[in-house]
C-alpha positions in Angstrom: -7.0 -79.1 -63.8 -3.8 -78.0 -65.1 -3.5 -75.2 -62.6 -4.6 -77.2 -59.6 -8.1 -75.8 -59.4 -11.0 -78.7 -59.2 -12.4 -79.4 -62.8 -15.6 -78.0 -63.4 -19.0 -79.6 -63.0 -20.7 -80.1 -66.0 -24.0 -81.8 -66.8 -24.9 -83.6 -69.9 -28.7 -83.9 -71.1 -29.9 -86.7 -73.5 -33.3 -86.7 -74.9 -34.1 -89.9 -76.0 -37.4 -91.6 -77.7 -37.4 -95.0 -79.5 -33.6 -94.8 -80.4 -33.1 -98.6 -79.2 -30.4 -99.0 -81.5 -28.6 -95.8 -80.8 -28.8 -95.2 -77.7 -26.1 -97.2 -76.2 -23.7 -95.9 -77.9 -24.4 -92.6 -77.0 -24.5 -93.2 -73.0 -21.0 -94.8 -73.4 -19.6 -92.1 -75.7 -20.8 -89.7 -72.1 -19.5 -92.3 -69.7 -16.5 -92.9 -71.1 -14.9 -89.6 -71.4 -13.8 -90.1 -67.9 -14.8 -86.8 -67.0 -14.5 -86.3 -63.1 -17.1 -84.0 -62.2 -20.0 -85.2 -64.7 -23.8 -85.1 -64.3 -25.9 -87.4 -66.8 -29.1 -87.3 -67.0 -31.4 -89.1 -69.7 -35.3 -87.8 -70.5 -37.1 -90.6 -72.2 -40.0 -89.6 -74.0 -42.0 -92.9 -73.2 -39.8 -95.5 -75.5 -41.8 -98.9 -76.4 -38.3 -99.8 -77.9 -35.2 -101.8 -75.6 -34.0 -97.7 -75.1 -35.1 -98.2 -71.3 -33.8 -101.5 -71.2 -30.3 -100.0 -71.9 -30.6 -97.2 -69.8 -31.1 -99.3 -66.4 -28.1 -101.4 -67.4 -26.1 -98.0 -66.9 -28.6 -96.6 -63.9 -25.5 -96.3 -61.2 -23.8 -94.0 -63.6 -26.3 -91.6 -64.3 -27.4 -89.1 -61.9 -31.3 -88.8 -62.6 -33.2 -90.6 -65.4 -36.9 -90.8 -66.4 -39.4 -91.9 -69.2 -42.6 -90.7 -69.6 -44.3 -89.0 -72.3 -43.5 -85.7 -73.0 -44.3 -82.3 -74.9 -41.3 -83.2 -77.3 -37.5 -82.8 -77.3 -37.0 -79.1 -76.9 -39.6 -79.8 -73.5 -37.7 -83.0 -72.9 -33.8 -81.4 -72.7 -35.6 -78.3 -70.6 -36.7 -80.6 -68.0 -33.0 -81.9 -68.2 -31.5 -78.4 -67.8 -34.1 -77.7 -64.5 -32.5 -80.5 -63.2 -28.6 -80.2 -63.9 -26.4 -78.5 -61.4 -23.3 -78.2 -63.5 -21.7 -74.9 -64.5 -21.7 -76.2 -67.5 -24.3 -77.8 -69.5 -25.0 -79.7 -72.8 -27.6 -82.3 -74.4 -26.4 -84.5 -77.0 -29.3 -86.2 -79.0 -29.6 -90.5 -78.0 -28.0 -91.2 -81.7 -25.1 -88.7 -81.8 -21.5 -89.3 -80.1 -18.9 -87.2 -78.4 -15.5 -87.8 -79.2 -12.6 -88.8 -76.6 -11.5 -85.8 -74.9 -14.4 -83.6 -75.5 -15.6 -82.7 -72.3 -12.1 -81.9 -71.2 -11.6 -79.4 -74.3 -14.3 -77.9 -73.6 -13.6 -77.3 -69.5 -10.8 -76.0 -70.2 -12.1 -72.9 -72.9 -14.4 -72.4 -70.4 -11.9 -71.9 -67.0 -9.4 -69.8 -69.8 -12.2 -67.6 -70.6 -15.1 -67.7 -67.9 -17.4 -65.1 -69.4 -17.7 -67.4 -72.5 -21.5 -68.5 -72.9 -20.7 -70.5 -75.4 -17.8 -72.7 -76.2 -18.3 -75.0 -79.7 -16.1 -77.1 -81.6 -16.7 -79.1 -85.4 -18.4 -82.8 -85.8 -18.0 -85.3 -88.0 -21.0 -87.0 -89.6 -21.6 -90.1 -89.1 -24.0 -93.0 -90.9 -26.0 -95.3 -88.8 -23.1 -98.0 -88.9 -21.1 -94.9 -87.2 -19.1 -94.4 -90.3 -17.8 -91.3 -91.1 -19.1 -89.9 -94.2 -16.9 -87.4 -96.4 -19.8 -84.8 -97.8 -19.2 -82.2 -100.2 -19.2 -79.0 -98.5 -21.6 -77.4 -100.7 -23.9 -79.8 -100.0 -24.0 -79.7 -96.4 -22.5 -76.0 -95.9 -24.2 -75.9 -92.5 -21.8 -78.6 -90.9 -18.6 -76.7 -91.1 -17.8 -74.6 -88.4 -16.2 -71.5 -88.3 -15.4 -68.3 -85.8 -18.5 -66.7 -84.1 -19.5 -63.4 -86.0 -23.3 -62.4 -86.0 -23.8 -61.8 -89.6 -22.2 -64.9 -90.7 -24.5 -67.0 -88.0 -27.2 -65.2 -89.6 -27.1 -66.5 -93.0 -26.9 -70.0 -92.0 -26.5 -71.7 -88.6 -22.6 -73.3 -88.4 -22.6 -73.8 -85.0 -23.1 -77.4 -84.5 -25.5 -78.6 -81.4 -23.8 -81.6 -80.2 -19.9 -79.8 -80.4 -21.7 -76.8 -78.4 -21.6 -76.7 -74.7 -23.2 -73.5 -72.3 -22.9 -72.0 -69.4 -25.2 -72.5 -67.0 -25.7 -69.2 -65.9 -26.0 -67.7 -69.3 -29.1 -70.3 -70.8 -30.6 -69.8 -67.1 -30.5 -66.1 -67.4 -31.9 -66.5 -71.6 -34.5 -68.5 -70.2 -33.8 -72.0 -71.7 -34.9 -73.3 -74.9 -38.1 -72.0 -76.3 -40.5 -74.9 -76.4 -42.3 -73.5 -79.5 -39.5 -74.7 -81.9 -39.3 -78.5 -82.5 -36.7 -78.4 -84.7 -34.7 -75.6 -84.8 -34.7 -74.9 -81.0 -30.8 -74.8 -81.2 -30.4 -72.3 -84.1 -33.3 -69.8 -82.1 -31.1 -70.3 -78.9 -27.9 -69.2 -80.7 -29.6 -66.4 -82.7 -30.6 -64.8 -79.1 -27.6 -65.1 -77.2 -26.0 -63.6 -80.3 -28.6 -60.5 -80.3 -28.0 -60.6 -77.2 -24.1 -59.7 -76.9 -22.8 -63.0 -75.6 -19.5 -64.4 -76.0 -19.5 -67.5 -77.9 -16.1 -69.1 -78.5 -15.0 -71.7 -81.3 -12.4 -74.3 -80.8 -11.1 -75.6 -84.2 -11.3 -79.6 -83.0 -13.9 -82.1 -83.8 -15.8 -82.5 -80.0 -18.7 -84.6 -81.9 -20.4 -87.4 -84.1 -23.8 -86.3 -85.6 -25.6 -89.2 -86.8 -27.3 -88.8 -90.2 -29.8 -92.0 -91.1 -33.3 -92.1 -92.2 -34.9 -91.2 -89.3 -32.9 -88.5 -88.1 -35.1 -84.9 -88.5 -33.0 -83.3 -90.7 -33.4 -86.0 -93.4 -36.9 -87.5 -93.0 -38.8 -84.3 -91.8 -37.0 -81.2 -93.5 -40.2 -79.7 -94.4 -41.0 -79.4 -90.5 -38.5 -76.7 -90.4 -39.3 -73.8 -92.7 -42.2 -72.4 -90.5 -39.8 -72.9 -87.7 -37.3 -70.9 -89.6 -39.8 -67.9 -90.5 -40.9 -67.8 -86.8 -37.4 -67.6 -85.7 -36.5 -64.5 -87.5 -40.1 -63.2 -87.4 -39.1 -63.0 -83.5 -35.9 -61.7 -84.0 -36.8 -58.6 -86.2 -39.4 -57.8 -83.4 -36.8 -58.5 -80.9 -34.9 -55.8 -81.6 -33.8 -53.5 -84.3 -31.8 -55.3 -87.1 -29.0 -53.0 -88.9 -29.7 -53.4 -92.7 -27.4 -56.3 -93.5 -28.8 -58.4 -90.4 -32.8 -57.2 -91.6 -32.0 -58.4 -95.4 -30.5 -61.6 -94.2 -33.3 -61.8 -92.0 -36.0 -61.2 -94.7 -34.1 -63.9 -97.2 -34.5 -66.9 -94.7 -38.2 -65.8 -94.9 -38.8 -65.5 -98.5 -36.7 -68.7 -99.0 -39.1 -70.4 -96.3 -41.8 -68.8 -98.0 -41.1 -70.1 -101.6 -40.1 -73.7 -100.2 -43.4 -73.9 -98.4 -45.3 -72.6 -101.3 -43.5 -75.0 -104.1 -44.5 -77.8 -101.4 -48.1 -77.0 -100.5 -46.8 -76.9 -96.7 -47.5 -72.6 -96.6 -50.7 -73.6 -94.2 -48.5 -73.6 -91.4 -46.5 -70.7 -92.0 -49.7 -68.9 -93.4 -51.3 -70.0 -89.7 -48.0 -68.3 -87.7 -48.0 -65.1 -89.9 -52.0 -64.6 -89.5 -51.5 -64.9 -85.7 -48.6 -63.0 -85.2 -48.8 -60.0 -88.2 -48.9 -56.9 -87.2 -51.3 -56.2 -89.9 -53.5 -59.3 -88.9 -56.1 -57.7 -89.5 -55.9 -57.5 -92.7 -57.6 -59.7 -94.8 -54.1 -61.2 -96.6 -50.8 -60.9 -94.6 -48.0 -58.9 -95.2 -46.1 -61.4 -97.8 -48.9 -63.1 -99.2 -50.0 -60.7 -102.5 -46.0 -60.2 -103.8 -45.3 -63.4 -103.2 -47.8 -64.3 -105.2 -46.8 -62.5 -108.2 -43.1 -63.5 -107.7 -44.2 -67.4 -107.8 -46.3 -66.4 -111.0 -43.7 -65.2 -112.7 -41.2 -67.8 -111.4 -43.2 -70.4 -113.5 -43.7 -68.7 -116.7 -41.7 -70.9 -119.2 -40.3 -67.8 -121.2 -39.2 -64.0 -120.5 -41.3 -61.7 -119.8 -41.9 -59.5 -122.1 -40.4 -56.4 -120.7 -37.3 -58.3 -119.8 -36.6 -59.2 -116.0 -38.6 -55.7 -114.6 -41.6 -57.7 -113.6 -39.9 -60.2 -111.7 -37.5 -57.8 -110.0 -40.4 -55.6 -109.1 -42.1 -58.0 -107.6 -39.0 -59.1 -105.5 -39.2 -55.2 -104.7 -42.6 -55.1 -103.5 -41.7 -58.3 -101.2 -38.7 -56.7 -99.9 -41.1 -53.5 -99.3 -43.9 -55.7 -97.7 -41.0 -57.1 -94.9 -39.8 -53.2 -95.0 -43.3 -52.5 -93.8 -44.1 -54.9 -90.9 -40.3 -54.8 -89.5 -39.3 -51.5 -89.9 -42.8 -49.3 -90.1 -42.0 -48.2 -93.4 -39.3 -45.8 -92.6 -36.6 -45.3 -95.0 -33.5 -46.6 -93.5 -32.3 -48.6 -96.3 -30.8 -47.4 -99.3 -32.2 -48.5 -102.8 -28.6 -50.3 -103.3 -29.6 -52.4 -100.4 -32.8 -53.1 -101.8 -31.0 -53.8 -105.1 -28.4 -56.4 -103.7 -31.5 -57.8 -101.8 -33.7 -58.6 -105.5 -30.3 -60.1 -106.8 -29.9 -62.5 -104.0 -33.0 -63.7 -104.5 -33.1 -64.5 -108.1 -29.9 -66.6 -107.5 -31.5 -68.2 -104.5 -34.5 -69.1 -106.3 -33.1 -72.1 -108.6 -31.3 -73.1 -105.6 -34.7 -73.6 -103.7 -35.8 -75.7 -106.9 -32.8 -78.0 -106.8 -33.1 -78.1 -102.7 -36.9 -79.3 -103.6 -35.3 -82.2 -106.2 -37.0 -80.5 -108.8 -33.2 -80.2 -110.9 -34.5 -79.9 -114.5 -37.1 -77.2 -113.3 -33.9 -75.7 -111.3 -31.9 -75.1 -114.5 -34.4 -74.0 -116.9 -34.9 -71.3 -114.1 -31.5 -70.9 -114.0 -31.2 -70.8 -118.0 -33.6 -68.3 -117.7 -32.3 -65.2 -115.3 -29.3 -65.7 -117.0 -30.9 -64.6 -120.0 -32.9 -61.7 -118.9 -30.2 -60.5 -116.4 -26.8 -62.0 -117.7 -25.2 -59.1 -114.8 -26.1 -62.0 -112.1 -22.8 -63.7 -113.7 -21.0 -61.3 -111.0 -21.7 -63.3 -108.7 -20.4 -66.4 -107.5 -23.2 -67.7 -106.4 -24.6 -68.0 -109.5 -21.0 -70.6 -110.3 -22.1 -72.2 -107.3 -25.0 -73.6 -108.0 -23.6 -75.9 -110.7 -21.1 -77.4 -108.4 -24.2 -78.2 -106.0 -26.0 -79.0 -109.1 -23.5 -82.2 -110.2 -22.7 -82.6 -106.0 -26.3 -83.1 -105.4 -26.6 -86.1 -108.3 -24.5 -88.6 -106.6 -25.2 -87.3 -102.8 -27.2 -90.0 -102.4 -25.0 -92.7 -103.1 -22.5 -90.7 -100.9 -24.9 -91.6 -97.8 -25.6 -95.2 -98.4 -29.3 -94.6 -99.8 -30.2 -91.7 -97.3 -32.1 -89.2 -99.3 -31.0 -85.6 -97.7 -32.7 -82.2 -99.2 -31.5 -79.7 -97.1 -30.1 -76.2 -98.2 
């Protein structure tokens, strides 16, 4: 290094299964950072593609490799992380790419600032040619990085997997990725080390390529991750205590996993989680289930209700209550303007759910509609918003050479 001190050692995991045509590219983008003290190791999943194929022609410069079926990624980059020895540690997904430099950028954060357990930089994204695609940032909000604060990481997950790099000791000590989440494994992972007090650092550069095509998750199987989502900060409420801003963030990604997996028909599985793990399973309906209700019935009604918006934003109440209940026993820590700000957010998160679901005409009469029985919501920018993600969200698919994306 710099200073004369021996780099660090630092091990790279790639899962891989049946990404034949990706998969190259990614074991170069490893091998050729030139790194001096790397570790890569590869987890096949049991490919009947050419992925093994290529990974043999590159065998004498990777440390351990292996394909057999497995219990799924997360499992997959765990058995990866058992294995590494680095001080470092990463796992970069067999169709995404780091750029030149990366691994050296992110050494040297970490020898600058050793308690760091964390160290993440931005990405490009990238089409299946490896063409960089320019996105409108209100459609994909979630790919721009940004400093680490809590609250922020809360309302939407900015820290980009394949830019991200962690200490060894700290993911050890965390106890690795938790094998119940499939698809949001690295958005849990943040969340705890987070709640946890840990020092996670940002470097403004671009370490990454993350490869958006049709059969990436987050394109062909969005619906996957809603239960995930409600799981995740299901945990994290019983975790620990939330402040009120964190809990109200908290309950929103709920309700808004809630609503999309009702609008859907996918609420079996989150129905499933919550039975299992209420603590008012016992119960013949769980917490959520009789306000939601009511808030989806009055969501499709064509027209106002006759006493104005009260119905609808005492139904948001009585959901906000229900969440109130299982995660904070009912006591009354939270103001009513909390509660307030909470019922707000949702009706201007609710035509965004529509428009997330392609449902854009149903989006805008709903829309149309709360601005009429609550023209006050016009405070908000959000409610602006929405019509920029409305006309960005028309010609996204043209934008990403026939890939059809509907995440928030």
């Amino acid at each position: 290094m710099p200073d004369g001190k021996p780099w660090p050692k630092i091990s790279i995991v790639t899962p891989s299964y049946n990404q034949g045509q990706f998969i190259e590219e990614t074991i170069r983008s490893v091998l050729l950072q030139g790194y001096p003290d790397l570790e890569y190791i590869i987890i096949d999943g049991g490919s009947t593609d050419e992925s093994v194929e290529i990974i043999r022609k590159y065998e004498r410069w990777i440390a351990f490799w292996m394909s057999e079926p497995d219990d799924g990624q997360t499992n997959a980059i765990n058995k990866g992380f058992k294995r590494s020895t680095g001080e470092i540690v990463a796992w970069l997904n067999s169709d995404d790419l780091y750029t030149t430099g990366a691994l050296f950028t992110a050494a040297k954060v970490f020898a600058e600032q050793p308690q760091s357990a964390v160290v993440y930089g931005k990405i490009d994204v990238v089409d299946a040619d490896t063409t960089v695609l320019l996105l409108y940032e209100s459609v994909l909000s979630h790919i721009s990085s940004r400093d680490f604060n809590l609250e922020e990481l809360y309302r939407r997950d900015y820290i980009p997997q394949p830019a991200s790099f962690i200490s060894a000791e700290a993911i050890k000590k965390i106890g690795f990725l938790d094998e119940r989440f499939h698809y949001i494994m690295d958005y849990d992972l943040w969340v705890r080390l987070g709640q946890g007090g840990a020092i996670i650092q940002y470097i403004p550069k671009t370490l990454a390529r993350f490869r958006m095509h049709e059969c990436s998750k987050s394109v062909s199987q969005e619906e996957a991750f809603w239960p995930e989502c409600f799981m995740l900060f299901d945990m994290a409420l019983k975790r620990d205590a939330l402040d009120a801003s964190l809990a109200g963030i908290a309950y929103s990604h709920m309700f808004q996993s809630l609503i999309l997996s009702y609008l859907s028909q996918q609420s079996h599985d989150i129905l499933s989680y919550a039975s299992k793990n209420s603590i008012n399973s016992d119960k013949k309906r769980v917490f959520y289930q009789q306000p939601l209700q009511e808030v989806l019935r009055l969501v499709r009604t064509d027209r106002p209700h006759p006493e104005g918006d009260q119905s609808l934003q005492e139904a948001l109440r009585k959901v906000y209550q229900a969440f109130e209940n299982e995660y904070n026993n009912g006591r009354d820590n939270h103001s009513t303007d909390i509660e307030s700000r909470w019922v707000d957010e949702q009706l201007i998160l609710l035509p965004n759910l529509l428009l997330s679901l392609g449902e854009k005409v149903e989006s805008v009469r709903l829309y149309k509609k709360f601005i009429g029985i609550r023209p006050s919501l016009l405070r908000y920018p959000q409610m602006y918003s929405f019509l920029a993600r409305y006309v960005a969200r028309t010609d996204f698919a043209s934008r990403i050479k026939g890939v059809r994306y509907s995440g928030l």
